[in-house]
N, C-alpha and C positions, 0 to 999 in steps of 0.2 A: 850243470852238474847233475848226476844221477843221484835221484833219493828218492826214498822211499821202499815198499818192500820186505819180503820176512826177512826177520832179523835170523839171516845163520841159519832159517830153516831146511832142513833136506831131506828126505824121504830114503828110510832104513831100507837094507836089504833084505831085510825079510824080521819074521817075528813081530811084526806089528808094531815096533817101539820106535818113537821120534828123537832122534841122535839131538843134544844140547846144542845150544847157540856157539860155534865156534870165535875164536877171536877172532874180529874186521881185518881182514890181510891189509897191509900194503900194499902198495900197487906195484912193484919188486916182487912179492909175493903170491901172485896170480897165476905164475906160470908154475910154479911147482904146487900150487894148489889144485892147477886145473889136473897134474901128474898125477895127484892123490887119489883125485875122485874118479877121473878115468873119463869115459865118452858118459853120454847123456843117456842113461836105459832106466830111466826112473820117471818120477814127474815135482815139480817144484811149481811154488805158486810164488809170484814175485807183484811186487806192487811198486810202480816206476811214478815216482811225481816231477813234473819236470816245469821250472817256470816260463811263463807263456813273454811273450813282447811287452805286456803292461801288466809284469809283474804277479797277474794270476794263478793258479795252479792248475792242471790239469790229473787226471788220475787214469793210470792204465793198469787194468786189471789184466795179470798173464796166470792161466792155469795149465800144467803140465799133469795130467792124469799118471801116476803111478800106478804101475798093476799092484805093487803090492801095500803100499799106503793110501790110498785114492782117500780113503773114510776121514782118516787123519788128516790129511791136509785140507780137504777142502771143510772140515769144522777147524779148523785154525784159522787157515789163510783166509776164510770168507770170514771171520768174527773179525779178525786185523781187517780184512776190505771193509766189513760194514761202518769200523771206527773211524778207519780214514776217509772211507764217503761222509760220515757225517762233519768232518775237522774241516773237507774242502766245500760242502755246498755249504757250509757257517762261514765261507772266506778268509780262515785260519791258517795264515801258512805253518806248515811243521818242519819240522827237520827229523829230514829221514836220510839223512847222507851215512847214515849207518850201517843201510839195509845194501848193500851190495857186494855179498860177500859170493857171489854166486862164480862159478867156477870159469874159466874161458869158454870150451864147450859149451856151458849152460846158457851165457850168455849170448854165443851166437846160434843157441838155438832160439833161444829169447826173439833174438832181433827177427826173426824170421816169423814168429807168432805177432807181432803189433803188428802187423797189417790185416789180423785177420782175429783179432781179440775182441772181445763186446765193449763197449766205451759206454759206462756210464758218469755224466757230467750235471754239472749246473750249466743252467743254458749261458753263462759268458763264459763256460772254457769248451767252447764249440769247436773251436779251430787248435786244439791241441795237435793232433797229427799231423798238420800241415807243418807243423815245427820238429816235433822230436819223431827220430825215425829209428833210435839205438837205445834198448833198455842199456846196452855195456856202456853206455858215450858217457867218459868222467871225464870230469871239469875242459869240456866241450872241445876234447882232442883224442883222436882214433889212429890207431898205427894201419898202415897199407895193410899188412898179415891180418891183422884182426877183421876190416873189413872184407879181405876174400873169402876169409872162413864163415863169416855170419853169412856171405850171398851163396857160396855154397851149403853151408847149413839147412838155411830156409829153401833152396832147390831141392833137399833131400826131405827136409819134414813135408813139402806140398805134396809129393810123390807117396809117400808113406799114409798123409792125409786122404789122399784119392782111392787109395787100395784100401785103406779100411774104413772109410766111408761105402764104399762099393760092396765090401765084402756084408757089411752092416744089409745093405739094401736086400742083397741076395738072398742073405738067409735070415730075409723080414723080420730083423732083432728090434722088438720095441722097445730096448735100451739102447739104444743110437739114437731112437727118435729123442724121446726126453731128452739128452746130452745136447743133441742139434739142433734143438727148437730153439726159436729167438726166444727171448724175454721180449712182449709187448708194454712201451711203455710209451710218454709223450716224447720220451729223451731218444726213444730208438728211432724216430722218424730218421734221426738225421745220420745215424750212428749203429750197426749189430748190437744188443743188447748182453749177447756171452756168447761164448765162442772155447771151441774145447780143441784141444792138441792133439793129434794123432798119439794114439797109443801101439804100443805092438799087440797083434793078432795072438798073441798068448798071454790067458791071464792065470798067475800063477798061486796066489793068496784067496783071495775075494771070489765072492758069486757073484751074479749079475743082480740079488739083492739088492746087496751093500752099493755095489756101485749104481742102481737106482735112486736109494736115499741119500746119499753124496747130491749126486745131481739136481734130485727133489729139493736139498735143503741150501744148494748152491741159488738154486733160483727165488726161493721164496726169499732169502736175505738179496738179492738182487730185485726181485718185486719190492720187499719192504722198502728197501733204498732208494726206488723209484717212486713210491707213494709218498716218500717224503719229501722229494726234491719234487714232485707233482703238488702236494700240499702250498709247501711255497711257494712253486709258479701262480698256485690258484689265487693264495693271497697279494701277493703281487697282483696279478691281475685284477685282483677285486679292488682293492686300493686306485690302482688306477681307472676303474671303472667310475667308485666314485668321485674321483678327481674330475671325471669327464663330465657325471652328472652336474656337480657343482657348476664346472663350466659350463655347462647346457642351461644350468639353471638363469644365471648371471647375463647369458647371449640372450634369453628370453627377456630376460628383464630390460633389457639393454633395448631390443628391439621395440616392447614395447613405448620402452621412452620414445625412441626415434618415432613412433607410429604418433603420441600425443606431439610430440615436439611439429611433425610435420602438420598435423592437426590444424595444432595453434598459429601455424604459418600460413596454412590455407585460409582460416578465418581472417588471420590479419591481411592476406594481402585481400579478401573479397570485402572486409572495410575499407581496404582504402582505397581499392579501385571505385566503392562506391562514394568516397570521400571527394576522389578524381573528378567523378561524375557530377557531384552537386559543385564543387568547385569550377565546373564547365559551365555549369547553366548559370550561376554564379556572373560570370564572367560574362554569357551573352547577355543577362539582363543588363549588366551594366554598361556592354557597347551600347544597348540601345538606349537607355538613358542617356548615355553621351550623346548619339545619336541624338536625341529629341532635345539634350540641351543645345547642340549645336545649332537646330534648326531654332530654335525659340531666341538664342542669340541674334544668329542672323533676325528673325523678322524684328526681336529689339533694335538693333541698328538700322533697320529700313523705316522703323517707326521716328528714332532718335533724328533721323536724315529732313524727315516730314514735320517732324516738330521744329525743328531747325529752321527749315524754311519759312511754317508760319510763323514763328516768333519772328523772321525778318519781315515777311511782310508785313505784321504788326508794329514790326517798331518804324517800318514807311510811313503807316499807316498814321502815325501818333507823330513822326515828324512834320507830317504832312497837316493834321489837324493842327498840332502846336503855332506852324506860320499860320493859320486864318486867325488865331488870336480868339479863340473862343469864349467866351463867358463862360466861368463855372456857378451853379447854387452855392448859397453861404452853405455852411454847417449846420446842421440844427444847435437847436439849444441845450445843452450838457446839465447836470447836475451840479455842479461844483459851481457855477458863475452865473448869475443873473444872464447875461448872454454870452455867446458865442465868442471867440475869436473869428473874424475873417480875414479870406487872404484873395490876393489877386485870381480874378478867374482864371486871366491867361500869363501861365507863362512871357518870361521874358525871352527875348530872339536867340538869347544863346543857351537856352533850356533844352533839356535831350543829352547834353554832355555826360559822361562816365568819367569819375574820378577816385581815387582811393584821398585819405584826409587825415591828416594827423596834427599832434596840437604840440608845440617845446614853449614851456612856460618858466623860463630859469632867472634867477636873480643876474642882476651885471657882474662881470667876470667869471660866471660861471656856465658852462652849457652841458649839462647830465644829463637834460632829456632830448637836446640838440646832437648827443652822438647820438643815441636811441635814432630818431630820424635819418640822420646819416647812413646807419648801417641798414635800416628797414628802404632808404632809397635806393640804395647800393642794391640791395635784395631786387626790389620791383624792376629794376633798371634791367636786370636777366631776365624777371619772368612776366613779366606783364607789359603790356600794348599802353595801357593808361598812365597817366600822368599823375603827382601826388601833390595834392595843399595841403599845407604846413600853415597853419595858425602858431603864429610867436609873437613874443612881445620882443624877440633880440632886433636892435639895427648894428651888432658887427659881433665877432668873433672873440674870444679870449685874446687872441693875439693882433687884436685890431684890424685882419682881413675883412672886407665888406660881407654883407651876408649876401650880395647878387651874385657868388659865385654859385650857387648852390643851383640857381637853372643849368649847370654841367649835369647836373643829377635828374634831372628833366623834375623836377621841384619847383612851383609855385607860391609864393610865399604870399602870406594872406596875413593882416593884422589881427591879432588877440585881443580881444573885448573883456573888461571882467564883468562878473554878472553878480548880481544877490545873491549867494544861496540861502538854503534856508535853516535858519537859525538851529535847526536842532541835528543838526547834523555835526557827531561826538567827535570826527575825525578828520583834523586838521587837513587832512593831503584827499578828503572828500569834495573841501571847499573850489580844488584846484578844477579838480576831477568835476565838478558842476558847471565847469565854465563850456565843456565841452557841446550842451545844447544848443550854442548860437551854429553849432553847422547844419542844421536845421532851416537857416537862413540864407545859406549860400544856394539860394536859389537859380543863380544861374546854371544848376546842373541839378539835369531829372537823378539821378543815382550817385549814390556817392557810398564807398567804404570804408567803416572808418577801422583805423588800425591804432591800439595805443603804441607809444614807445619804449617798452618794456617788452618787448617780441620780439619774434621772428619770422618772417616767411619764408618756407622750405619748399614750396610747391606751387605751381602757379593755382590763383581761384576766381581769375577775369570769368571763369564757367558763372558767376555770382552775380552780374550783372543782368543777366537773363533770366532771371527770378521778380517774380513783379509782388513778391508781397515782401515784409519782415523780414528779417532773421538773425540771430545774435548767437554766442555763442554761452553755452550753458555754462552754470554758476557752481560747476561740480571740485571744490577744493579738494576733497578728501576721496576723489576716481570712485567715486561711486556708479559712475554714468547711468545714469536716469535713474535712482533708487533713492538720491539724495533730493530730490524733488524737481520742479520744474521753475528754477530761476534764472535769470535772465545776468547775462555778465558781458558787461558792454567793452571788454578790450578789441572786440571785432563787432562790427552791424552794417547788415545792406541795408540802407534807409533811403528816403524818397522827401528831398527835402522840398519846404513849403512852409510860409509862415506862420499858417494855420496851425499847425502841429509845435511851433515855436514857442510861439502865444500862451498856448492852448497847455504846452508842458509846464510853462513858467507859471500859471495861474494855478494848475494844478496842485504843483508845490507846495502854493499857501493856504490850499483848501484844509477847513479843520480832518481830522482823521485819518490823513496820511500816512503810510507806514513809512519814516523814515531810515527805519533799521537798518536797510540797505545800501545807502548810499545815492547818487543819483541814479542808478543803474534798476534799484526799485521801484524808483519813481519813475521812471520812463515805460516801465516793463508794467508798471499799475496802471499809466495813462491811456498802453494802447489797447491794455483789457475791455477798458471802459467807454473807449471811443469803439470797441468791436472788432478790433484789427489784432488780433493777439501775435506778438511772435514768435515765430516758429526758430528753431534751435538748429543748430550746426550739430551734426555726429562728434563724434572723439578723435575719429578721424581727421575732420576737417581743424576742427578748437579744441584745444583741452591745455591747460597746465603746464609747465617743465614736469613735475614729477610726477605728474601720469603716464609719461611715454612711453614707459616698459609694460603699462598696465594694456593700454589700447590693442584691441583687436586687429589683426594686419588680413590686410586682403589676402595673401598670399598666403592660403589653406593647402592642406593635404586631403585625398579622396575623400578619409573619414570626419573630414570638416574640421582636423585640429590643425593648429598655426603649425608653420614650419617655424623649427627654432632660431633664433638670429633676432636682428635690429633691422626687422621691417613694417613698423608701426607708428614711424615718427611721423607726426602730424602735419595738416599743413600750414596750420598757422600755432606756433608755441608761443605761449602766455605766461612769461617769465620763465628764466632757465632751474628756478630751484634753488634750495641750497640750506646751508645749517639754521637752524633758530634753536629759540630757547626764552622763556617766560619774560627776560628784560630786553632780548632786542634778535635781532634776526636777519639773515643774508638772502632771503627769497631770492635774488636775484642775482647771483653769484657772479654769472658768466657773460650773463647778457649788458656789459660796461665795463669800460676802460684801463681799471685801478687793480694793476697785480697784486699789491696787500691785500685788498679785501679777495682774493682767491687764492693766497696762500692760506695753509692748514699743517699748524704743529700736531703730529701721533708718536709719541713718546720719543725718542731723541732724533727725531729727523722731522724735516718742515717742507711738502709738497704742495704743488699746484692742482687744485681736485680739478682747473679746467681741462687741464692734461687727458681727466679719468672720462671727460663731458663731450662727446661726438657734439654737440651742436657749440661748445664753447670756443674750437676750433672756427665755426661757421663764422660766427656771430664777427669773431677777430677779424678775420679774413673781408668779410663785406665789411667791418667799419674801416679798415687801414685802407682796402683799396679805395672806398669815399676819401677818406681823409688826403690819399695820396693826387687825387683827381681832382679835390678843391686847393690843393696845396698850402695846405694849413701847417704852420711848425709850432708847435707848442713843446715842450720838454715833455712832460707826462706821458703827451701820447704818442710821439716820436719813441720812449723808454715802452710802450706798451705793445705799437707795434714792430717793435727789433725783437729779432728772434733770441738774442744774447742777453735780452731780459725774459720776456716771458718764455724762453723754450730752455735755454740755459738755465738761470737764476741769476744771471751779471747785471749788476744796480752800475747803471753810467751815473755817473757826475753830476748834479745838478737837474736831476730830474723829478724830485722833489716826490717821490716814490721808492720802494723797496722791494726788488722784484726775488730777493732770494739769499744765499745758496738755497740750493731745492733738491729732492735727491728723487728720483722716477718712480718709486717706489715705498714704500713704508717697510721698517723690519719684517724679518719671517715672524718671528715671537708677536711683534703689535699687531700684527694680519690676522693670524693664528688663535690668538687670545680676541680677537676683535676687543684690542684696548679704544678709548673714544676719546677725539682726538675734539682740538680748539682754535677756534679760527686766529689766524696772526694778531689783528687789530687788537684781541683779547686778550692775547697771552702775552703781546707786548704793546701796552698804550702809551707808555713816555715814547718808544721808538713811533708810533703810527702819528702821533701829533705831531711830531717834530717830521 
């Protein structure tokens, strides 16, 4: 739609006076308006606001020079242009659908001037003329009539334009120039800054004064209006300048991050390239330590090969001596005894023999330390070359089988001697335990091992034979290993029997100043101090305890010399399997014998088997049943001990005069959890264990 524009302005026929705002015709009304006014011989200043495609506004300024109002209009219509420039470069749309009272004629003389008007704009209504091309064009519909008159119109005003511009030039009017000079602004780069309409070649009111200052003051209100929409572009512009700096500011700072960030990255990776490097060298020192351990192994093994050899020829050598039957010197004379014990110089013919030796000393109907042997022959019978004597006082079985089965076991059975002990020894099962010097006496064998019956052997140690002095296995109850002192604990010794040494312990015993405290195990271990023979002690390794086995050192290291984790420390000879105690009586030996009661264990309402929890409790069972099953002994007990439906189950058979359960694999989460403490069967139910 057309708006904008003097409202009703029109330029008098003379007399100088500007005709009132008539009323806004209808559009019915245009054609006997245009009758009124007649052809276009005047000038009219119109002002067309038209809106653009995104709703902006554009402003076109049209001036029609009257010869005889020129003064007049252009101080009207330019104080209306300068308000309406300032309403559009504020982005204020107006409504100016009022201003369009101009005549037919006028109008297409109008249309004929926008293509050749000064356009002053804010820079977004740039592209106004590309849109509107009809100051007449109302509510954006044109009759055919109307447009051949505007394009002949504007054929005529250009032609009118040309002759009085020419005629201007000719007779060098410098009131033409003023009139036709652009306005220089930033807005005219794009755009004529004003632009005047031909007038006619006769003026018939005005000098060329007036019409000077017209034009003079046409332009400085078209300069003013360009300094201020220049003002704004500046500010604008300065805004976004600083916008830029800020962001310049920001990229700097940013950059310089990245310049430390890379910094910090170059440093880290030239540590840990040099990290890389020590880690290198690192490594080769450590081949070549492998290196030099390997070569130091090897020469140990070529050494071990050589030693090997001469221990054989030595022991030719001593076989070889032993048949000439040599005299040996007495002993000398000792401190403890006016004389000596003496023993044979020479060997008897079957001297040289290698044996292991164990002792079952049980009342009739009973054999407790005869399974003990059983299951320690069952053991040797896997891993040992030598044969075992058994000192007993049994001639038959609980179930009245012969004891000459027991050579199935490759078992030698030797008669039990009882011996004196000495009076001041506090503990009854000491007295037993003393009987064990008469194998000392069993001279028909240079070596002998002895093992008690309350063990295990997990590993062969026939290696022990090959050692020509002592050795026993240390007295360490509480895993001290070696911190707890250097005593002697005779359930293992390589000894070197002879009667001298027999004699020689038995007299010892009764000498005044004794330390009995020990048992006979200190007095043997005091005798060979004294004779000069000290013995030497077995590792943790080789002897130790049931309840040190988690404590022992396992061969089987990592680089930095710590154990690998797991169950690779068990010994090779275990000296009782462990087990609950407590100030009035105690299960030392839990696993290592026959009687499911005594290894059940009540923990708050459930009652398990701890040999279940005992890797070696499983051992122990297994070599005593396969014995038992190879001498084919039936006794109830241990038939009920080794069925799986007693002791793996918890199923009590019938007349086995034992209790092997219910049992349950595990203890509550809460009893585990709480680590509540739990009490052996026997204890927490004794009318049941007696019976």
């Amino acid at each position: 739609r057309v708006a904008g524009g003097s409202k009703g302005r029109a330029g008098r026929s003379g007399g100088g006076e500007v005709r009132q705002p008539d009323p806004v015709p209808s559009r019915s009304s245009h054609a006997a308006s245009d009758q009124e006014e007649g052809a276009v011989d005047g000038g009219t200043l119109g002002i067309a606001l038209a809106p653009k495609r995104n709703g902006a506004y554009d402003a076109v300024r049209t001036m029609e020079i009257h010869n005889e109002v020129r003064p007049q209009i252009c101080s009207d219509e330019l104080g209306l242009l300068n308000d309406l420039g300032a309403s559009i470069s504020a982005g204020r749309p107006q409504d100016w659908r009022d201003l369009h009272d101009l005549s037919q004629p006028q109008r297409s003389a109008s249309n004929d001037m926008i293509d050749r008007i000064s356009i002053v704009t804010p820079p977004d209504h740039a592209d106004f003329f590309s849109s509107w091309k009809d100051v007449g064009l109302i509510d954006g519909r044109m009759p055919k009539q109307q447009l051949f008159v505007i394009i002949g119109a504007a054929a005529v005003a250009a032609f009118v334009l040309g002759v009085w511009c020419t005629a201007l030039v000719l007779h060098g009017s410098s009131q033409a120039q003023g009139c036709t000079d652009v306005v220089k602004s930033p807005m005219a780069t794009r755009r004529p800054a004003l632009l005047t309409t031909p007038a006619p070649a006769a003026r018939t009111h005005h000098s060329d004064e007036a019409h000077d200052a017209s034009c003079a003051n046409a332009v400085a209100i078209a300069t003013s209006n360009l300094g201020t929409d220049l003002e704004a572009t500046r500010s604008q512009l300065e805004a976004e300048r600083q916008k830029c700096l800020v962001a310049s500011a920001e990229l700097s700072e940013a950059r310089s991050q990245l310049e430390k960030s890379r910094s910090g990255s170059e440093d880290a990776s030239s540590e840990a390239e040099k990290l890389r490097g020590d880690l290198t060298r690192v490594r080769d020192e450590l081949t070549k330590t492998r290196d030099k351990l390997t070569a130091s192994q090897d020469e140990l093994s070529k050494s071990r090969d050589e030693l090997s050899k001469v221990r054989a020829e030595a022991h030719a050598l001593h076989v070889k001596a032993s048949s000439l039957e040599t005299a040996l010197p007495a002993p000398q004379e000792t401190l403890w005894h006016a004389q000596a014990p003496t023993q044979s110089a020479a060997p008897s013919p079957a001297a040289g023999k290698w044996a292991f030796v164990m002792m079952a000393c049980d009342p009739p109907g009973s054999a407790v330390h005869m399974w003990g042997v059983i299951a320690m022959a069952r053991q040797l019978q896997l891993l040992s070359k030598y044969p075992l004597l058994v000192l007993t006082n049994m001639t038959m079985f609980p179930d009245g089988s012969d004891m000459s089965r027991l050579n199935t076991l490759n078992i030698k059975l030797l008669p039990l001697r009882s011996l004196q002990a000495p009076s001041e020894f506090v503990h009854k099962r000491w007295i037993i335990a003393w009987w064990k010097i008469q194998v000392w006496q069993l001279t028909d064998y240079e070596k002998l091992v002895w093992l008690d019956s309350d063990a295990i052997l997990y590993r062969n140690i026939d290696y022990l034979f090959d050692r020509t002095v002592m050795y026993a296995q240390r007295d360490d109850w509480n895993c001290a290993f070696g911190l707890a002192g250097d005593n002697v604990c005779s359930g293992i010794m390589l000894l070197f029997p002879n009667a001298s040494d027999f004699n020689g312990i038995s007299e010892y015993a009764r000498a005044d100043g004794v330390d009995m405290s020990k048992g006979d195990q200190g007095v043997i271990q005091s005798y060979f101090e004294k004779t000069g023979r000290p013995v030497h002690f077995l590792t943790e390794l080789e002897a130790s305890f049931g309840q040190c086995v988690t404590h022992v050192t396992p061969p089987y290291l990592l680089p930095d010399h710590s154990p690998v984790l797991g169950v690779w420390s068990i010994p090779s000879f275990v000296h009782k399997s462990g087990g609950w105690s407590s100030p009035q009586t105690n299960y030392y030996n839990t696993c290592f014998q026959p009687n499911v009661s005594e290894q059940l264990f009540d923990v708050s309402d459930r009652t398990i088997n701890v040999c279940h929890f005992n890797v070696l409790g499983e051992y122990w069972r297994r070599s005593f049943c396969e014995g038992i099953s190879l001498l084919h002994i039936r006794i109830p007990s241990v038939d009920a001990f080794c069925s799986d439906d007693c002791w793996v189950r918890g199923l009590t058979p019938q007349d086995s005069g034992m209790v092997c359960g219910p049992v349950s694999p595990t203890p509550t989460d809460q009893a585990y959890s709480l680590r509540i403490p739990g009490t052996p069967w026997p204890l927490a139910h004794p009318m049941m264990a007696q019976i």
